[in-house]
C-alpha positions in Angstrom: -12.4 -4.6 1.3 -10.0 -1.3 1.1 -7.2 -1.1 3.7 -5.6 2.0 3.9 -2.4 2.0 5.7 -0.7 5.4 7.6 1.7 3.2 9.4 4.8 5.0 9.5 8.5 3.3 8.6 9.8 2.4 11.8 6.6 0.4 12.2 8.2 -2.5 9.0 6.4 -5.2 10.7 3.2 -4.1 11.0 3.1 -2.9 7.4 4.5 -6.6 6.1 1.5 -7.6 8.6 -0.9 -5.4 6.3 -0.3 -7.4 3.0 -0.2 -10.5 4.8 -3.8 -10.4 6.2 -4.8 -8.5 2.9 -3.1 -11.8 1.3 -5.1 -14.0 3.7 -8.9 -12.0 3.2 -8.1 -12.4 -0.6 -9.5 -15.3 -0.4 -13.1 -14.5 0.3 -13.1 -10.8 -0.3 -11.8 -8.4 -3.3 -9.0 -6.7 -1.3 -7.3 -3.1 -2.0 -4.5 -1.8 0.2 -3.8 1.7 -0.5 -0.9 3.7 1.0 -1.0 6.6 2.5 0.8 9.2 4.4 4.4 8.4 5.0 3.6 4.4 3.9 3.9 5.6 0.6 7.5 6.4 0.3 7.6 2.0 0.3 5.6 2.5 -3.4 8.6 4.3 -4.9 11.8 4.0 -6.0 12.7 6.4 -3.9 12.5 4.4 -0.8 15.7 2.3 -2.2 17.2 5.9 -2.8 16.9 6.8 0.7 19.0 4.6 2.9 15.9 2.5 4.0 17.2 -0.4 5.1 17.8 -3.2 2.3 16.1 -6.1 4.1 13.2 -4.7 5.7 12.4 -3.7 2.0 13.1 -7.2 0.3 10.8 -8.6 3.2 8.5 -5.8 2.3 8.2 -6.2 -1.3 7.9 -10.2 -0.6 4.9 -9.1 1.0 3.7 -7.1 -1.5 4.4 -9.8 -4.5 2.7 -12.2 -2.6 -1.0 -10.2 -2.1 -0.8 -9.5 -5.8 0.0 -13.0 -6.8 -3.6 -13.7 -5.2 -4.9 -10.5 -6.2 -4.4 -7.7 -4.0 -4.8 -4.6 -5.5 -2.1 -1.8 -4.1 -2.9 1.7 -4.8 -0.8 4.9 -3.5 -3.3 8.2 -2.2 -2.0 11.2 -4.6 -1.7 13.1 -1.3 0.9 11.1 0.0 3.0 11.1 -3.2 2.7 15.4 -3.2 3.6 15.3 0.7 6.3 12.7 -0.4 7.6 14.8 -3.1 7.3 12.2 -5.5 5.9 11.8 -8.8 4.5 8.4 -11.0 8.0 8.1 -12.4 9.1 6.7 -9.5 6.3 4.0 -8.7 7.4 0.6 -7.9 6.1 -2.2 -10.3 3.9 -3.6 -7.7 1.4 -0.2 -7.4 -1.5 -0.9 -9.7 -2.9 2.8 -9.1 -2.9 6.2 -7.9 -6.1 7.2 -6.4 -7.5 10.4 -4.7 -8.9 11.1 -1.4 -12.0 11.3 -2.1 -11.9 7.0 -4.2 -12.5 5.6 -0.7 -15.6 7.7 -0.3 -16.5 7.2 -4.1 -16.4 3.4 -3.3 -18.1 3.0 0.0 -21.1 0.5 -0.3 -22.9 -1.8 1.8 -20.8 -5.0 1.1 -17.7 -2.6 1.5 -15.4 -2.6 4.4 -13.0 -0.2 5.3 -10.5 -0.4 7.6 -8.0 2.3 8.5 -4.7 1.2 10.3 
């Protein structure tokens, strides 16, 4: 299963919600949430740079720990880290990848789900 997340920042609990559920379908399915658009800022350092609110990112990064503690895999798209401005330098511990556009398409199979949110 590959969830790929556009959610913007304002929308904090519906992204916590993402690795949540991910956390829950962990436990029948291999689960990938990758991050995209303006979702990705959350896989850098730069999100604690930019004023983003302390709490909403503990809860966040709770979130996070706790999907790969089952075994989530998170991945950032390379497109949002160019529109981002951000480079690998600044990846959080918790991103296990940087993957292109085109890895969703590259992965799609029959036992495959994908779900865009």
């Amino acid at each position: 299963m590959i969830v790929v997340t556009t959610l913007d920042m304002e929308k904090s609990e519906a992204i916590v919600a993402v690795f949540n559920r991910a956390k829950a379908a962990a436990a029948e399915y291999d689960v990938e949430v990758i991050l995209t658009g303006e979702s990705g800022v959350i896989a850098t350092m730069h999100a604690v740079r930019s004023g983003v609110e302390e709490e909403y990112l503990r809860l966040l990064y709770d979130s996070m720990r706790s999907a790969k503690s089952v075994g989530v895999k998170i991945s950032i798209c390379e497109r949002s880290m160019e529109w981002c401005g951000l480079n690998n330098d600044e990846l959080i511990p918790e991103i296990d990848d940087v993957v292109s556009s085109q890895y969703i398409i590259e992965r799609a199979a029959p036992n495959t789900y994908v779900a865009y949110l």
